[in-house]
N, C-alpha and C positions, 0 to 999 in steps of 0.2 A: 525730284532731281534726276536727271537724265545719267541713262548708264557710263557715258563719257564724262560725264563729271564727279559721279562716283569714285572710278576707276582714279582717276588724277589725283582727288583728294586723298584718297587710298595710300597711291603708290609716295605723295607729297610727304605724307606723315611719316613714312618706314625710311623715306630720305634722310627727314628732320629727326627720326631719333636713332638713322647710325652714324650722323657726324654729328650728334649733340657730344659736349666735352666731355674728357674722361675727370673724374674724380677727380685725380691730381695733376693733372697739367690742364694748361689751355686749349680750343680746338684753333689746328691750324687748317685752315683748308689745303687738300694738296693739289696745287697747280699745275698745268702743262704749261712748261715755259715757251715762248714763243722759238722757233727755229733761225739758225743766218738765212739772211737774205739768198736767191738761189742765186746758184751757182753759173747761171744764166746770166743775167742783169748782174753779177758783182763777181767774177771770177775771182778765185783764190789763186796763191801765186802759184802757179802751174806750170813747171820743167817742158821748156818747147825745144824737143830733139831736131839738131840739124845734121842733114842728110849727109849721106857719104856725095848722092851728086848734087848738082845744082838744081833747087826744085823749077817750077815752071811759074810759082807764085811763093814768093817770099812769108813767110811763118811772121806774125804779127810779131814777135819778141825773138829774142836769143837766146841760147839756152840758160836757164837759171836753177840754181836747188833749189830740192824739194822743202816744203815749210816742215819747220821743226814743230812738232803734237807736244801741244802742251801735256802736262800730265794730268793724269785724271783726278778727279773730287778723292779719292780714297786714298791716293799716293800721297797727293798734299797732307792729307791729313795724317797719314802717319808716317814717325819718323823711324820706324823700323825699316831693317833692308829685306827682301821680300826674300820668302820663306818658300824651299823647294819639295816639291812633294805632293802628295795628300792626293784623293779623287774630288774630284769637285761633282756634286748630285746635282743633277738639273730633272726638268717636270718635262717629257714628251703628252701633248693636247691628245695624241692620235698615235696609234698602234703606225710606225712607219712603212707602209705596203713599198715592195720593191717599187723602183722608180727607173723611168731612163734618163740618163742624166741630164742630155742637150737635149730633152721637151719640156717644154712648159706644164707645168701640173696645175700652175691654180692656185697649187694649198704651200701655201709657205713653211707649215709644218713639215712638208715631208722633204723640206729642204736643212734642217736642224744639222744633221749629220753630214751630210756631205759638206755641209759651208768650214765643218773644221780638218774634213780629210784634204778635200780639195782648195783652190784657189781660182781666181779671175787674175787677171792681164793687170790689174789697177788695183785699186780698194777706195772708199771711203770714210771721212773720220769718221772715228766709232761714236765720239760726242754730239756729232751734228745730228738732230733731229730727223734732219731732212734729209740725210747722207747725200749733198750734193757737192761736200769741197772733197776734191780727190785727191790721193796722196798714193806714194808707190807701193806695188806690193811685188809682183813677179817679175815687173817692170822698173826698170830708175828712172827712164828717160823716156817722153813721149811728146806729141804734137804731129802738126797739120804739116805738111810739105808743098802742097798744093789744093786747089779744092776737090783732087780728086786722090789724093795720097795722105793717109796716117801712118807715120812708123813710130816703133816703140823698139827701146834699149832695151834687154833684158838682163838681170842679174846674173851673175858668173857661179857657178858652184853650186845651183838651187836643184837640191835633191829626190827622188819620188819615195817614197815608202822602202824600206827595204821588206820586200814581200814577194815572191812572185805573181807575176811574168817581168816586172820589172828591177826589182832585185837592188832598189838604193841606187840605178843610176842617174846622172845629170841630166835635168830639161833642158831642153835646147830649143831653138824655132821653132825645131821639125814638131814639136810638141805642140808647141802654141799654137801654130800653122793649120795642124791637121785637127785638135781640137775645135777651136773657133770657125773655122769651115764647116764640122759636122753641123756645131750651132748653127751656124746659118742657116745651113741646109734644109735642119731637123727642124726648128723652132716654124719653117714655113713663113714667113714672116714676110709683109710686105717692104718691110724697113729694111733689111738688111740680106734680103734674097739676091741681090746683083750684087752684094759685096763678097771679097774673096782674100785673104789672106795668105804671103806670099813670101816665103826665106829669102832674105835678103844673103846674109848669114848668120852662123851658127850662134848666135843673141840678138839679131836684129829682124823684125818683122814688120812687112808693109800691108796694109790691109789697102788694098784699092776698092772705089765706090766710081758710082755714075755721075757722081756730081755731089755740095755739100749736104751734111746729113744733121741734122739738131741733134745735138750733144750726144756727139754718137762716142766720145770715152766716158764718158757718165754711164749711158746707156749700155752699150754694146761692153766696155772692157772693165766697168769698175764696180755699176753697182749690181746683188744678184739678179739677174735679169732670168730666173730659171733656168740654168742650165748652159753657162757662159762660164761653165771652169775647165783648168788645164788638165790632162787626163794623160793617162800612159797609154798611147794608142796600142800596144801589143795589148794590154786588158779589155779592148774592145772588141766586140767580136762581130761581124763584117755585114751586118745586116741592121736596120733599123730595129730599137728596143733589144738589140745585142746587149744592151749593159744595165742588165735589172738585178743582177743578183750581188750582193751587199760585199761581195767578197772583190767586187771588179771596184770597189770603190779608193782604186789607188793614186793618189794623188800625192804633193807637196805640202800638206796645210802640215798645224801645228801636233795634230793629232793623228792615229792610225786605227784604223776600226779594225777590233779583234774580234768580237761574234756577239750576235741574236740572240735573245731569251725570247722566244714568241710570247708576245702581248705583256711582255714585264719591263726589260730595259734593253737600250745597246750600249757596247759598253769598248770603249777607245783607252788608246794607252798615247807614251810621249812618242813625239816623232827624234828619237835621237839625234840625227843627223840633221834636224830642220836648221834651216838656211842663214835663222835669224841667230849670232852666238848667244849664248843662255837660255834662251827660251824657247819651251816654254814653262816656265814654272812649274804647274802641276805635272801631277805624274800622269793621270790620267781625268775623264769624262765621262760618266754613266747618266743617258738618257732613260728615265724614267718612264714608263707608259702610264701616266695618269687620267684618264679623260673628266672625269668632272669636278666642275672648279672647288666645289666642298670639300672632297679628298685632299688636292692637293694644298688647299690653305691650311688644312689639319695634318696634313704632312710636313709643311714649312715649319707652325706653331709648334710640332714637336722635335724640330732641331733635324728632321731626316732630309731634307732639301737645305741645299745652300743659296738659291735663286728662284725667287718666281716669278714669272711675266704674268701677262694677259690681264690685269687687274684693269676694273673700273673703277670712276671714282669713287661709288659709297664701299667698293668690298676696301680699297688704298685705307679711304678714309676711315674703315672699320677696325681695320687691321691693325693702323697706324695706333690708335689708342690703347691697342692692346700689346701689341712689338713695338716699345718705347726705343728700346737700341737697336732697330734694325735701320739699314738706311735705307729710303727710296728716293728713284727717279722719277720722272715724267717726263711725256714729252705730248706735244699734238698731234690726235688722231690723223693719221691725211689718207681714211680710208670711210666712206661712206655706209656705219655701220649702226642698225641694219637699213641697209635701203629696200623703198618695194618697187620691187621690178615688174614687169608686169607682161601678160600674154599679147602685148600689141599687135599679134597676128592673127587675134581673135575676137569674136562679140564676147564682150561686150569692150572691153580695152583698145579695141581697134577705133574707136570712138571719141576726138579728140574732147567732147565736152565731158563723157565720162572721166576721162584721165584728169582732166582740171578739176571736174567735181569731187577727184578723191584729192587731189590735194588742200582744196580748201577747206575739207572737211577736217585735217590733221593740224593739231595744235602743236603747232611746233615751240612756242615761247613754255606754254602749258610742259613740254615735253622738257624743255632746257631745264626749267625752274625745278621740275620736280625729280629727275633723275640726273642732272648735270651742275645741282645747285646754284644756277644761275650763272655757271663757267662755260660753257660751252658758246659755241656759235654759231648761228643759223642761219644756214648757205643755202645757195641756190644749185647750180652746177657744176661749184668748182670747190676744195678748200681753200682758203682766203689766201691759206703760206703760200700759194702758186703765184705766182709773177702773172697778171693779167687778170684775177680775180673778180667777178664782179657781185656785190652785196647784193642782196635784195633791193634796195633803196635803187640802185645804179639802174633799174630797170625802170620802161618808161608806165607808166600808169596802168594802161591798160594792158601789161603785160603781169604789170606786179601785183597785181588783184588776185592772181590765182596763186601767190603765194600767201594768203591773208588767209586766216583763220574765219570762216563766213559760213556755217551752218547751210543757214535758209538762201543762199547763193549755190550751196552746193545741189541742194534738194533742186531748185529750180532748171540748173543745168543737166540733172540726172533724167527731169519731166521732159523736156526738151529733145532730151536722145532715144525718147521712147521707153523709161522706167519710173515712173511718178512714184511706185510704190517698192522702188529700189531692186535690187536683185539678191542671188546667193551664190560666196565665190569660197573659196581656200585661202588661207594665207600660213603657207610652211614653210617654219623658223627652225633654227639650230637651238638643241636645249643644253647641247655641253661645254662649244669651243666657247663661244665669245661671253660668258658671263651674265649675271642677271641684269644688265643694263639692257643688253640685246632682247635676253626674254622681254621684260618689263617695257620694252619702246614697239615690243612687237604685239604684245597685249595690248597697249596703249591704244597701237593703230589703227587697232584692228576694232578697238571699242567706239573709237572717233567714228569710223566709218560706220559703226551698228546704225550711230547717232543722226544716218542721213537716210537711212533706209535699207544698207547694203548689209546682209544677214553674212558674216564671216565665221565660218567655221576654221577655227584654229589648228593645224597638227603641226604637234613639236615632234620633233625626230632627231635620233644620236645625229651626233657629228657624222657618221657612218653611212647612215642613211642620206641626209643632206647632203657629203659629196659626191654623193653617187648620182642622185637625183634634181634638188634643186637646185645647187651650184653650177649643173651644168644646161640647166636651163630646162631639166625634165620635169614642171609642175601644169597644174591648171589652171591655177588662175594669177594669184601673187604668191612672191616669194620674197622671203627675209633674206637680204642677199649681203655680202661687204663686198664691195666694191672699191678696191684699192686707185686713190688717184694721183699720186706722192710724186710727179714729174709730169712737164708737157707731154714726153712724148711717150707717158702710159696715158696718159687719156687720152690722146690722137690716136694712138693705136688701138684704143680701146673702141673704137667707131668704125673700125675697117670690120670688112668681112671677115665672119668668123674667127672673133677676135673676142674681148672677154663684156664688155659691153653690150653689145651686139647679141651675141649666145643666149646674158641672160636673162634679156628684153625683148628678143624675137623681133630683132628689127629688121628692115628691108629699106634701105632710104638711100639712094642712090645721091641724092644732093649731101646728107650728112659725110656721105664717106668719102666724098669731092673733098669737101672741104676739109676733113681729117687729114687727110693724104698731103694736104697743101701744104699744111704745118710741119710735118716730118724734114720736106725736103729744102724748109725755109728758114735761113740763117741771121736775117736782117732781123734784129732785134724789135724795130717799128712794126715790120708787116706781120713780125710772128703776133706781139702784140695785137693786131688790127685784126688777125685770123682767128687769135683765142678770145676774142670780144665777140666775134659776130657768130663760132661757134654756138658760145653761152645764151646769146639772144636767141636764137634757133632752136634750142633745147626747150627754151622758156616758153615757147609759142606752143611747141607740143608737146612738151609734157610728157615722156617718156616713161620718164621711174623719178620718184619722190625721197626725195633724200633727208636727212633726218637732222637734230642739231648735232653737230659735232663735237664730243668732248674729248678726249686723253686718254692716252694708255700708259700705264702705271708699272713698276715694277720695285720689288724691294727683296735684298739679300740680308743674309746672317751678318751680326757683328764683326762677324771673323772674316767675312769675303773680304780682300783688299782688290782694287785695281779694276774692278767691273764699268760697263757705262749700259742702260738701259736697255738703248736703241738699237746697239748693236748686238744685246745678248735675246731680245724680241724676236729678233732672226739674220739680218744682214750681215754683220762685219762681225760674225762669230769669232772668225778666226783670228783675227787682228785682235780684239779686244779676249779673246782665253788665254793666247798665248802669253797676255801680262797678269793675267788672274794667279794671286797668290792667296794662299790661307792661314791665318795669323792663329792657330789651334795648334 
């Protein structure tokens, strides 16, 4: 029996007995529920601000209020009124190295803290999946004026930290204005580098562009986009990476960062003065530095954590049998994890039949069954939740072969490019952040390929090491990468120059990033369509990076947490969904 089938049956079994049932309940399996339709193709009802002048092109609606949030699964459920106080314990993945705030980092971890100090122009609901329906947050009032005008209402009263250099006073424009322009600036970005942000006044801000931009209040003011929150501009200090040190981290969120414990926790109090009346509930937020996911599941089980993310489905479904009162969420992956990326600017990768022959070497059904119980999905180049999606199946034959599980097809193309007897490459995974699903599909991969010839030497390395090195594209051969793809216009972007795709693929493809580019600037719902179909075709011809089955990310809290929602305590809409977090203890 060959080492790739060993491996599978291996990893099949450890699947089937940590979701066999517990003793005294049934086993439920725990799902990723599907996400709303995006917010592209099915807009939610969305407040279109009209102008103080007359625009140049009429705003498709009039102004309308914001939709009313339903309440969350734990409100419903209880009929208690929520309880003020307490600290609420959370697990930090990663020691949080200073950061600047308007750059992109990559690591959405070391975005944990800032998302409850500070704030964005918008937000998304905390329930959606997919944080694509938007809803207000610094902002009441927003919409298009023109196709080259957005303005946004901002709320009356909304205050910064009382802390110095800004001392508790009121944001204004001038805030939002000089913020969101560093963003632009800083993020370097091909998407929003001609956009400019502009006081209209002292609550109203225009942001002007060159023309229409794909869901650029999704993108640019609602969801975290890396470093798209409002800031006390006297806390900055007048040079790029002027704002690394934790103490500048003054903002309006629901929370106020009090101090560092190196390598143990940060640890935030209430924002008294915050904007929203009552909340937010707790008194404060202590981020834990946990890194590896054993630790912190034995820190949950003994009641020290009130929340824990990052779960896959066998630890959810391990767990679940054992924390009967604890509740959990789910939601769908829409991040390509682990994908192998690969040195495309090198022999032996530079070689389009080699890149098809590692795909076909990879059991992908083999991979779903065995670590994803048969739940996950097996994509090609997009997640399916994207609007435009295309399956495997949607591909025309002779493209779709090289998504086929086919040994002796891979061996033949590998003879072909000049290796009959295979070759010797690396393949370096994360062994802390993403949990034993990532190890175990990076083993897997890496076994499938032994099976064609291709001698893979495996190095696992901290989270520490990984985003130092392969995250950013610094390996040798293949890399266990996630690759985040959760909206059009992060994977568009993710195709331009030196941009996250790109980085950590080692691409050079001057027709791909043609067509990337297309998509940003294109509003027509058809053509966007037509442009992310022919994308995915183009991917599929070469073969770039190999992406895995897609399952779920998991999350589950203490009995006593009232008021949480998964997706948004995973990373995004921290601060929307803390400030209702109550503790029934």
């Amino acid at each position: 029996m060959t080492q790739a089938r060993l491996f599978w049956l291996g990893i099949l079994a450890l699947a089937f007995a940590a979701c066999a049932p517990a003793a005294q309940e049934t086993a439920t399996p725990v799902r990723a529920a599907a996400p709303p339709t995006s917010a592209r193709s099915a807009p939610a009802a969305t407040p279109t601000l009209a102008p103080a002048a007359a625009p140049t092109t009429a705003p498709a609606a009039g102004p309308t209020t914001a939709p009313t949030p339903k309440p969350t699964a734990t409100q419903v459920a209880s009929a208690q009124a929520p309880k003020t106080g307490g600290i609420l314990q959370l697990a930090a993945r990663v020691d949080e190295s200073r950061i600047e705030i308007h750059i992109a980092t990559g690591a959405r971890e070391l975005r944990r803290g800032t998302n409850i100090a500070m704030q964005r122009v918008l937000g998304t609901k905390p329930e959606d999946c997919a944080f694509t329906e938007i809803v207000p947050n610094l902002a009441k009032e927003w919409g298009w004026t023109s196709d080259t005008e957005f303005r946004v209402k901002l709320n009356q009263g909304v205050r910064f930290h009382d802390k110095p250099p800004a001392g508790g006073r009121e944001m204004t424009s001038d805030d939002v204005a000089y913020s969101l322009n560093r963003y632009f600036r800083e993020q370097d970005s091909a998407v929003y580098k001609d956009t400019k942000a502009e006081v209209v006044d002292r609550y109203t801000v225009r942001f002007v562009t060159k023309g229409p931009l794909l869901d650029f209040a999704l993108e640019a003011l609602a969801r975290d986009s890396y470093g798209n929150d409002v800031v006390a501009p006297e806390a900055v200090g007048p040079k790029l990476n002027d704002m690394k040190r934790r103490e500048q981290w003054i903002g309006t969120g629901p929370f106020v960062f009090e101090r560092y414990v190196p390598g143990v926790k940060l640890v935030y109090s209430k924002h008294a003065s915050y904007f929203k009346q009552g909340l937010p509930y707790l008194a404060g937020v202590e981020f834990n530095i946990i890194p590896e996911m054993s630790t912190r599941l034995a820190v949950f089980r003994g009641g020290k954590l009130d929340i824990l993310d990052g779960l896959g489905l066998l630890e959810a479904d391990a767990l679940k049998k054992i924390e009967t009162r604890a509740e959990y969420h789910a939601c769908p992956d829409m991040s390509f994890n682990p994908t192998l990326t690969l040195r495309n600017d090198l022999p032996p990768f530079n070689d389009i039949r080699v890149r098809r022959a590692l795909s076909m070497a990879v059991n992908r059904e083999g991979m779903n069954h065995a670590l994803l119980g048969g739940q996950g999905s097996i994509v090609a180049f997009m997640p399916l939740q994207l609007p435009g999606a295309l399956r495997i199946e949607d591909y025309a034959p002779e493209v779709r072969q090289y998504f086929q599980y086919n040994p002796a097809q891979a061996k033949k193309l590998l003879a072909e490019a000049g290796f009959p007897n295979g070759f010797t490459t690396t393949l370096h995974y994360n062994t802390q952040k993403f949990g034993r699903i990532h190890t175990s599909m990076s083993e897997g991969m890496a076994a499938s390929l032994n099976e064609i010839g291709i001698s893979v030497k495996l190095v696992g390395q901290t989270h520490a090491e990984w985003s130092q090195t392969t995250q950013p594209g610094d390996y040798p051969g293949i890399g266990a990468q996630s690759m985040s793809v959760d909206s059009l216009v992060k994977y568009a972007t993710g195709f331009l120059p030196g941009s996250d795709f790109t980085v950590k693929n080692h691409l050079n493809d001057p027709t791909l990033e043609k067509m990337a580019a297309r998509i940003l600037v294109t509003t027509n719902e058809a053509e966007v369509a037509k442009l992310v179909r022919e994308i995915q075709v183009y991917l599929a011809d070469k073969m770039y990076f190999i992406a895995p089955p897609m399952g779920g990310e998991f999350g589950v809290a203490q009995a006593w947490v009232k008021g949480w929602w998964f997706p948004a305590i995973q990373w995004r809409e921290m601060d929307v969904t803390l400030e209702k977090v109550w503790l029934a203890k």
